[in-house]
DRENFIVEX-833116 format. One record per residue (C-alpha): z negated, y negated, x negated. Coordinates in steps of 0.05 Angstrom, whole numbers, padded with zeros to 5 digits, always signed. Each point is the difference from the previous one (the first is absolute). Layout:
ZYX ...
***
This chain:
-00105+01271-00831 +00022+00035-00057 +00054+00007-00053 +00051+00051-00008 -00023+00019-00061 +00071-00011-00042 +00013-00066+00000 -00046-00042+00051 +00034-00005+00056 -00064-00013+00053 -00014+00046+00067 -00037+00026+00055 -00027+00066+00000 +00008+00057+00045 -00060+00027+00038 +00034+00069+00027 +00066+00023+00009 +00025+00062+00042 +00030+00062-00029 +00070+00003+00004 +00003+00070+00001 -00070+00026+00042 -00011-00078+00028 -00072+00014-00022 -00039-00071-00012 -00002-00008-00080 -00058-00050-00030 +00031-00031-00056 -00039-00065-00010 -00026+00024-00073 +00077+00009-00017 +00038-00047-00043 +00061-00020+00035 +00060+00038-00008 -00036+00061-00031 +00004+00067+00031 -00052+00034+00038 -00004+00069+00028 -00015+00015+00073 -00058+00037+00014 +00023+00039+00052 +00067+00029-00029 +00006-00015-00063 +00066-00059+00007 +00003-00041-00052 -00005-00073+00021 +00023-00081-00028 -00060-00041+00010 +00039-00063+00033 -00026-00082-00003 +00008-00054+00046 +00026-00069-00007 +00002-00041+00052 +00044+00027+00065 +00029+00063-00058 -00029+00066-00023 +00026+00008-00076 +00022+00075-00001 +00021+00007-00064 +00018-00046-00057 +00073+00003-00015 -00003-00044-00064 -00028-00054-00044 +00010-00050-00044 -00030-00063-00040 +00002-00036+00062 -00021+00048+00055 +00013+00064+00033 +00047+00035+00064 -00037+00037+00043 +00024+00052+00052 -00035-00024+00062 -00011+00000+00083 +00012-00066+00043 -00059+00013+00048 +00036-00061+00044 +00071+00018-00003 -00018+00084-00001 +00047+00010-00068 -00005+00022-00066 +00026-00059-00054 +00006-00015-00071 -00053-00057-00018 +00008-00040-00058 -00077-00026-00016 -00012-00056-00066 -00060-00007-00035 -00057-00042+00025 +00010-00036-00062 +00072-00022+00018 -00027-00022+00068 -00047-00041-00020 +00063-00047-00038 +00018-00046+00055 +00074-00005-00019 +00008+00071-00014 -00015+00023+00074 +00047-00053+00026 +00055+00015-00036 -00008+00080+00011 -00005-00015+00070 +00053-00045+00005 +00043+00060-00031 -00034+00049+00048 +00028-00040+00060 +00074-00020-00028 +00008+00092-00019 -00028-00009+00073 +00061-00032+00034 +00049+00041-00039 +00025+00062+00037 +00035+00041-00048 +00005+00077-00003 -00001-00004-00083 -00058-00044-00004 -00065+00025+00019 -00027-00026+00069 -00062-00046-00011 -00048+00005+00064 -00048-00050-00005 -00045-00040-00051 -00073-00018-00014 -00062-00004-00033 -00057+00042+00008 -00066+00009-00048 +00037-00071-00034 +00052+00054-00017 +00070-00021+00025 +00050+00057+00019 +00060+00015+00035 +00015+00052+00051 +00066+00043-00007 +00043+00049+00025 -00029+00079-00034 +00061+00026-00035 -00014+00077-00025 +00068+00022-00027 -00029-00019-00078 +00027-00052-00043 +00048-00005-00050 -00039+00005-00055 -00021+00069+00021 +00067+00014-00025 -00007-00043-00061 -00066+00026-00035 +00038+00072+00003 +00054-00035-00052 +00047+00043+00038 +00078-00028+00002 +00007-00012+00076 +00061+00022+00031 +00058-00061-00005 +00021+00003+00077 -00078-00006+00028 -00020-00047-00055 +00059-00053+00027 -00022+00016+00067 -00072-00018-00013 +00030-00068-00042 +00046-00016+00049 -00063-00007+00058 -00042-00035-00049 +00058-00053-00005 -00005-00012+00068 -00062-00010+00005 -00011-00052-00056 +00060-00034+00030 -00039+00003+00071 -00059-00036-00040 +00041-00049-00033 +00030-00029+00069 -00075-00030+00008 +00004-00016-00073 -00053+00054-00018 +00005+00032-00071 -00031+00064-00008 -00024-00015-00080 -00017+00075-00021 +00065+00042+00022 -00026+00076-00036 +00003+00074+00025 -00080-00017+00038 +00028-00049+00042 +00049+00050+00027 -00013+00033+00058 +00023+00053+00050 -00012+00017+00069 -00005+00079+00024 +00080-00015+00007 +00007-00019-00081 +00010-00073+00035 -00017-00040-00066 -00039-00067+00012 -00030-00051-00045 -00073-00020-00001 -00041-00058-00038 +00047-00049+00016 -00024-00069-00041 -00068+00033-00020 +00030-00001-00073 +00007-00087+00004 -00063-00005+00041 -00044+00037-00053 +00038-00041-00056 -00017-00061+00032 -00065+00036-00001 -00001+00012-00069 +00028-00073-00030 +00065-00023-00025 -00011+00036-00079 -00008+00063+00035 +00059+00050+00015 -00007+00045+00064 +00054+00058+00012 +00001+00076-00026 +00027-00004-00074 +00056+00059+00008 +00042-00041+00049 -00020-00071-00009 +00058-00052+00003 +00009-00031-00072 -00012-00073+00029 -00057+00020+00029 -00029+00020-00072 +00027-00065-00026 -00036-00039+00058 +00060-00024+00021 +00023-00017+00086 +00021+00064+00024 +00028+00014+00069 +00025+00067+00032 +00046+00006-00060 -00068+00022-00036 -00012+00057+00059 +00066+00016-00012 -00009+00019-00070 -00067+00041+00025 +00033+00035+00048 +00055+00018-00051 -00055+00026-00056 -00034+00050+00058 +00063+00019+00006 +00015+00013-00069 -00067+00043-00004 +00013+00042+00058 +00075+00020-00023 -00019+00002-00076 -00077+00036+00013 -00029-00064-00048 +00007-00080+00004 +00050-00038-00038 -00056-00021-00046 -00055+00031-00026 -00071-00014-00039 -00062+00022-00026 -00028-00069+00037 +00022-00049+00054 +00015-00045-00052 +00042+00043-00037 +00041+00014+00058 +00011-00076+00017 +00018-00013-00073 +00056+00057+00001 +00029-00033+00058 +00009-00070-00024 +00027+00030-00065 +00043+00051+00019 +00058+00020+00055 -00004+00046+00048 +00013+00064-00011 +00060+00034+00029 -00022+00062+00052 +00067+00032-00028 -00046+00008-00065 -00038+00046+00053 +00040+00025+00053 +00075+00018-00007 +00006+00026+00075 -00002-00069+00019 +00050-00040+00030 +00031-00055-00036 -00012-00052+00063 -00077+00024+00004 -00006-00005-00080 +00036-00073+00008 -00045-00020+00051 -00066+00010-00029 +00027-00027-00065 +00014-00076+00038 -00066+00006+00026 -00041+00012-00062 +00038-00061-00037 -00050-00045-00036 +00038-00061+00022 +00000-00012+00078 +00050-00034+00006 +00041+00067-00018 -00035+00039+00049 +00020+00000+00082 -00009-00072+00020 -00020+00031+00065 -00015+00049+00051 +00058+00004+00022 +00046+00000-00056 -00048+00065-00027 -00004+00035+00080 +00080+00008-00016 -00003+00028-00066 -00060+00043+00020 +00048+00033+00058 +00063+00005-00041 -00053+00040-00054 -00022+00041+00060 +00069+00024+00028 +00023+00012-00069 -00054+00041-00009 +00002+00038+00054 +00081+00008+00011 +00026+00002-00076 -00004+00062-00043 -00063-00002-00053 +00040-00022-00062 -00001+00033-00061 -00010-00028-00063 +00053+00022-00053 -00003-00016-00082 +00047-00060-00017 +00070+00025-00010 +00031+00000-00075 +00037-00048-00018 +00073+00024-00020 -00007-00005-00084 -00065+00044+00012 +00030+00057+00042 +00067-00008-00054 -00053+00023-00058 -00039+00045+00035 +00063+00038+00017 +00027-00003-00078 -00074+00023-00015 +00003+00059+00043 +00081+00018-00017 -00030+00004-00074 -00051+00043+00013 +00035+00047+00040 +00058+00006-00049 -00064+00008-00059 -00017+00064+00033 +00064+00020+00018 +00009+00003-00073 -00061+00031-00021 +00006+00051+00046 +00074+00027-00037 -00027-00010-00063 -00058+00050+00013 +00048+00043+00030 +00044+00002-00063 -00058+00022-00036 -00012+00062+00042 -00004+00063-00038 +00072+00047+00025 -00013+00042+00057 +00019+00071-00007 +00017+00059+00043 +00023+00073-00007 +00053+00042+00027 +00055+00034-00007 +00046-00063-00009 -00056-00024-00055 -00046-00058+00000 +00011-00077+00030 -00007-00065-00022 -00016-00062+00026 +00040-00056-00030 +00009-00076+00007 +00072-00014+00020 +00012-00067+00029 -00064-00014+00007 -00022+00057+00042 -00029+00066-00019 +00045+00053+00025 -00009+00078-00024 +00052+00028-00051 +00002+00075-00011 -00004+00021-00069 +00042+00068-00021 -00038+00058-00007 -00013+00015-00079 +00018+00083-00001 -00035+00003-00071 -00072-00004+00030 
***
């Protein structure tokens, strides 16, 4: 038995494992799990895996306070998965493993193509986990941490599955609790699919009624104020990822989590048409209803926001991007600007015959005798000047 090292998540270890590149027989027991070793006989560079249970952990995917996601190999059911393992500390709360496993089951029965597939459940090592579909098209917040404006059309695109999904969820009354650009998925088709379904409420539960479980950048505002929330609060999550991945930042910032939270409950949301003006008015509109600290002024339901989300969509991808012009003058303005610039022009229309009358005379020679040039009527027009015969 040992620990992963990271955040002590208890496994088997390995004995030997075969080359994947010369199949040579590699003896790895004094290896940590998950380090790298280097074949003997040519040199390949090779993940030292673990063992729990039935699965061989690959690679670990992520972590958290909670647990960690592994990359791993049904040796029943001959496929790689997604596992989901909590710490042995969670399993050893009674009411904690019922409740995630109750959750496990419910994801279980749903059968949604925007909500990732759950496999099975368990508890091995007093650890309890849950088995799930392996997604390896990245996540959304891949896209996030780049603070890179994400193109308007995909963005909706990407919303608009989410939606479904969550409305999926909600037909067995599940509410997902921590809507944010992790939680976002894709398949190797850019399928997006939401994971942690309830783990947000479960580990709140967890935690005790004083505490306050979500990710601070998209947190509903009742949910900082400890107040009921229902999917209107994923609603507003899903809107603030949203915001971050067309604006390249959250619609609130902080130097701490606290900071963040205290913006939000003092402040409105920011418009993205601070940020982008290649936006369409519908998409702009859109996020702005969902971000609205009140919920009973955001969409009362799925439904209500699928619609608005495929109006957004078409507009987006059908209508011209608008431009943005300046405010037009009102009519007294553009009246004294145009007195303004009559005045000038008729200043240096002036100035320019009064230097002109100043000019020294212009002569010539010849035969005929010198000209003149001589302000008649206001133009200058040459004047010859008889020859004098005494010089």
């Amino acid at each position: 038995m040992a620990a992963d090292g990271t955040i002590g998540i208890l496994s088997d270890r390995v004995d030997k494992i075969a080359c994947h590149k010369c199949h040579a027989s590699v003896d790895v027991r004094s290896v940590e799990p998950f380090d790298i070793v280097v074949c003997s006989a040519c040199g390949a560079e090779l993940p030292v895996p673990a063992l729990l249970g039935q699965f061989v952990l690959l690679k670990e995917l992520g972590k958290g306070a909670m647990g960690a996601v592994y990359k791993a190999f049904d040796r029943t059911l001959k496929r790689n998965v997604a596992i989901k393992v909590m710490l042995q500390s969670l399993g050893r709360d009674q009411q904690f493993t019922e409740n995630f496993l109750r959750e496990a089951r419910s994801l279980a029965a749903l059968n949604n193509p925007n909500v990732v597939q759950i496999y099975s459940c368990g508890q091995e090592k007093g650890q309890p986990y849950m088995v799930m579909e392996l997604l390896d098209g990245g996540r959304l917040d891949d896209y996030t941490e780049r603070a890179e404006q994400m193109d308007e059309v995909k963005l909706l695109e990407i919303g608009l599955e989410v939606v479904k999904g969550l409305k999926a969820a909600s037909t067995i009354n599940m509410v997902h609790g921590d809507v944010k650009p992790a939680n976002v998925l894709f398949d190797k088709n850019g399928t997006a699919k939401v994971v942690d379904f309830g783990l947000a409420r479960i580990a709140q539960k967890k935690q005790g009624l004083g505490e306050i479980w979500g990710t601070p950048y998209y947190i509903a505002p009742e949910k900082a104020r400890k107040e009921k929330e229902d999917q209107r609060a994923d609603i507003y999550s899903l809107g603030a990822t949203l915001f971050h991945a067309l604006a390249g930042h959250p619609p609130f910032e902080g130097k701490t989590a606290q900071d963040v939270v205290i913006a939000r409950l003092r402040n409105p949301a920011p418009s993205l048409r601070e940020y982008r003006s290649d936006l369409h008015e519908r998409t702009v509109a859109l996020i702005a209803r969902m971000l609205d600290a009140e919920p009973f002024k955001r969409y009362p339901n799925y439904d209500s926001l699928l619609t608005d989300f495929e109006r957004a969509l078409q507009g987006a991808k059908t209508e011209p991007i608008p431009v943005i012009q300046d405010k037009p003058r009102s009519k007294g303005k553009q009246i004294v600007i145009g007195l303004v610039l009559l005045a000038l022009a008729g200043l240096v229309i002036a100035l320019t015959l009064s230097r002109s009358g100043r000019e020294e005379p212009k002569k010539e020679t010849g035969k005929e005798g010198p000209v003149r040039m001589k302000l008649i009527n206001g133009k200058l027009v040459p004047v010859r000047v008889p020859v004098d015969e005494g010089n």
